[in-house]
N, C-alpha and C positions, 0 to 999 in steps of 0.2 A: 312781738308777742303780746298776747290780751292782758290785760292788766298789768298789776308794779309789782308783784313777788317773784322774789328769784326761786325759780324751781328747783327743789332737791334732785328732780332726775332732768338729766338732760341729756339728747344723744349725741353730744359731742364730747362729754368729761375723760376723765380718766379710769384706768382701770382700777386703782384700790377703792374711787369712790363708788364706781358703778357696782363690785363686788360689795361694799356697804350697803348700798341702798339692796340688793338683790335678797342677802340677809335677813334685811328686817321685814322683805314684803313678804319672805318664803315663796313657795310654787304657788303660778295662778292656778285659779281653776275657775275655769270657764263653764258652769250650767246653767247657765241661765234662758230660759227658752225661746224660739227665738220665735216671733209675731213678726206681721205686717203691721204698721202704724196707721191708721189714719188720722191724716191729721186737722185740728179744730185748733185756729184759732183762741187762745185765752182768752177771755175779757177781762182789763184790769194791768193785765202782764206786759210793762214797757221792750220795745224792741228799740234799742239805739243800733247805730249805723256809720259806715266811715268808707267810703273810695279805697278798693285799691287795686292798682295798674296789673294786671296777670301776664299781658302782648303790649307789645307801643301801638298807641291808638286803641285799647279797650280795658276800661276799666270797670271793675264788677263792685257791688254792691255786698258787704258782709258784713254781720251782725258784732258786736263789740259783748264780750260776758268774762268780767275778769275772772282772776284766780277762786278771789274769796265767794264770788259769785257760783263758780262754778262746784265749789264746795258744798255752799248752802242749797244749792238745786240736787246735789247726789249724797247729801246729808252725809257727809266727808270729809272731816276738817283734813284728812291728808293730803285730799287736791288743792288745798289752797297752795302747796307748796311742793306738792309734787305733780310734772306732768303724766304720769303712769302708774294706778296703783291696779297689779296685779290680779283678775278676776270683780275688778270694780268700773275703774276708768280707764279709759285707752285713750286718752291726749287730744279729745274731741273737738271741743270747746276753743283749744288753740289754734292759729295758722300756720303749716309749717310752709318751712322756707322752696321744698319741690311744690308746691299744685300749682305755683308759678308756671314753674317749667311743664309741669303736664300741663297745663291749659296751653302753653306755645305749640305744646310736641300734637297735638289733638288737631288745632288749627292747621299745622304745618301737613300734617297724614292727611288730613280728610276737607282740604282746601278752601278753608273758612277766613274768611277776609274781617277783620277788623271792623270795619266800618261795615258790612253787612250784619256782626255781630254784634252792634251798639244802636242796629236799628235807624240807622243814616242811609242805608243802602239795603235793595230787595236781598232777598237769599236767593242766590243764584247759582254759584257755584258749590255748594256744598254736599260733599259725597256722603253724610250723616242722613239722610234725612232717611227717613222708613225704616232706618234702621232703630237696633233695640241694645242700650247701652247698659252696662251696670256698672257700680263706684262701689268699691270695696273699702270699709274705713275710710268713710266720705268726711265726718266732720263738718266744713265748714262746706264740700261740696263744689268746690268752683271749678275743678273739671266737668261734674259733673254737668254744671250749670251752661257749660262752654257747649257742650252736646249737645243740650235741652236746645240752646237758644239755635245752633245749627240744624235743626229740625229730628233729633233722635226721641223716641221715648227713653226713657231713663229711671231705672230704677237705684234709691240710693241708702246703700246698708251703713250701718254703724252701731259699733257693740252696745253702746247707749242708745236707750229711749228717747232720753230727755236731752241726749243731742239732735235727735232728729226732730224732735219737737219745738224745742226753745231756740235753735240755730238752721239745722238746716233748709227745713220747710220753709221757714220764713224768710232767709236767705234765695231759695227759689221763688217763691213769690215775687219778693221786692227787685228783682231784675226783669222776670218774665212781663213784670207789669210796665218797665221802660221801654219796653217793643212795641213798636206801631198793632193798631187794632186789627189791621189788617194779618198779620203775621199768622201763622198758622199757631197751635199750642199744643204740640206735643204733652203725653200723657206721664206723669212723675210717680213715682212709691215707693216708699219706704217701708225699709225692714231693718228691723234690730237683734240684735245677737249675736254670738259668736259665728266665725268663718264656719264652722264644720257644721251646727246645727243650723245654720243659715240654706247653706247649701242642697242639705238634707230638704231642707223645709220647703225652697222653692222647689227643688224637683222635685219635689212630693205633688207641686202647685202643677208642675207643669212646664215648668224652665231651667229642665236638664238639660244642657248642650242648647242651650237658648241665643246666648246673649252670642251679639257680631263682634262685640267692642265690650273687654274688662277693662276699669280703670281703676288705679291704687296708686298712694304717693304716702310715700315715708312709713310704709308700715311694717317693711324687713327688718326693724331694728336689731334681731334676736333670731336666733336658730328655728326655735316654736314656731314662731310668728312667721316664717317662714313657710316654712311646713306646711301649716296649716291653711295657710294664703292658695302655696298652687295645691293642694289636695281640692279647694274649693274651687279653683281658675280649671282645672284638670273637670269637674264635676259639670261646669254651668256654662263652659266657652263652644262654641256652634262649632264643629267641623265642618267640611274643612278649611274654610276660609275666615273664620272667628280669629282676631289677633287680642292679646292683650299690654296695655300698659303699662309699667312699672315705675315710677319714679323714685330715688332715692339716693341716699349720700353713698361714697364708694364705700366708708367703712363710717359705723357707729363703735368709738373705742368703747372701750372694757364692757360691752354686750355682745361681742360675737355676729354680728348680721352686720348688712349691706349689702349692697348690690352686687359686688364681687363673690360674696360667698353665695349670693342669690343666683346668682349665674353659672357657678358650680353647682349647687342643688339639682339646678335646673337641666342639665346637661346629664350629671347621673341620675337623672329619671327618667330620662328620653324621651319623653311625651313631646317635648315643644323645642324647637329651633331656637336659639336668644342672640342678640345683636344690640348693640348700645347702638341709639336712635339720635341721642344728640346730650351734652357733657358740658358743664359749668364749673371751672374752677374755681373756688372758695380762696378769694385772697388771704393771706395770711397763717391759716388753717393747714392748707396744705390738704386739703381734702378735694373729692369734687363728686360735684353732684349727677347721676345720669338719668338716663330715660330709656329703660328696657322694652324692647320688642317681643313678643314671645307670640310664635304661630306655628302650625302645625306643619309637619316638612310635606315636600312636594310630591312625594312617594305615596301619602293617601289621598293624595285627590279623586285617582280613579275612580277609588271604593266608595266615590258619593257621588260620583254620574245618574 
């Protein structure tokens, strides 16, 4: 985790504290509008840095912004201590423990070799490339960036601004720039806001039913957030051969969401097929982490000949 404070919310706790913390943030409410960012370098504005391993044999590049930092950037002393405040912060700033697992599960789908993606080796096998990716509650982005570098353009959303500004941008930068010159450079953008006004906003642009490839990690914590997620993946995923991502723990206690209840959601809504892709048990915990598949069943294929 970024920084030394221990977080008020957490999605592993229990349930009378998760019912406390729920309490006192009352219902999000999410208007905030939602923009394309473009992004400009600060001048002035330090960016530190630190390795870490996503596959054996590639390690990505991300940005370090502790808690109290992450505060004073959304002028919020309750993120220094919580990672989720309700209609303000959504847990950006941090790394959670799936984009691991989606950066493997991404590599593993779409035949991306390690050492082709660290820039040691040409890009040769990789079934990404022309294609057109988007990362839902990107954050720190290293799915994201796994794409990028396997030759996809990629588009990367996050309910924060000033995450995509202060972290993620520059977290793509500071890898893309470890690729030989030769390497081709796929096209990156950023968009901020909520799932639903997000959504809206790009098929307003032009990128309804666009994307080949949804990626998302850890962001089912919660029934909403749920919801909200495939109402948006339902909006902007390509027919009929567009698959999306999912990463997340089986259950986040005393919040209601995970994977499991994501995969029911998903099932009564009939849009999209789901299948767990690949599953990391959490020693100790008793939890386990997966990697959901979500694609449209084989029955409309015809209807897009």
């Amino acid at each position: 985790m970024d920084g030394d404070a221990a977080p008020a919310f957490r999605f592993n706790f229990g349930k009378e504290e998760a019912e406390q913390v729920q309490e006192e943030q009352g219902p999000p409410e999410y208007d905030e509008p939602a923009e394309e960012l473009i992004y400009r370098p600060e001048p002035g504005v330090p960016f530190f840095t630190e390795p870490v391993e996503v596959a054996e044999g590639l390690s990505l590049i991300k940005g370090t912004i502790s808690s109290d930092e992450a505060a004073a950037i959304l002028k919020d002393s309750r993120v220094a201590s919580s990672d989720l405040v309700p209609g303000k912060y959504e847990g950006g700033f941090k790394l959670w423990e799936c984009a691991a697992d989606l950066c493997k599960a991404v590599m593993a789908r779409y035949g991306l070799a390690a050492a082709e993606l660290a820039g040691a080796a040409e890009l040769q096998h990789s079934q990404l490339q022309g294609k057109k990716v988007l990362e839902l509650g990107c954050g720190h982005g290293l799915p994201g960036i796994v794409a990028l570098m396997g030759g996809a353009e990629v588009h990367f959303q996050d309910y924060n601004a000033c995450v995509l500004r202060r972290l993620t941008a520059p977290n793509v930068i500071a890898n893309m720039e470890r690729l030989p010159r030769s390497r081709p450079r796929p096209a990156a953008k950023y968009f901020a806001g909520d799932w639903r006004l997000v959504g809206e906003h790009l098929t307003g642009r032009g990128y309804g039913g666009h994307y080949d490839l949804i990626l998302s990690s850890e962001t089912i914590y919660s029934v909403p957030a749920q919801e909200r997620l495939l109402e948006c993946i339902k909006r902007l995923l390509q027919p009929p051969h567009g698959v999306a991502l999912v990463a997340a723990k089986r259950y986040y206690f005393g919040v209601g969401g995970g994977s499991k209840s994501f995969r029911e959601l998903v099932e009564r809504d009939g849009i999209f097929e789901t299948s767990v892709v690949a599953e990391v048990e959490e020693k100790g915990s008793g939890n386990v982490r997966e990697v959901l598949l979500l694609k449209f069943p084989a029955a409309i294929h015809p209807y897009f000949l």
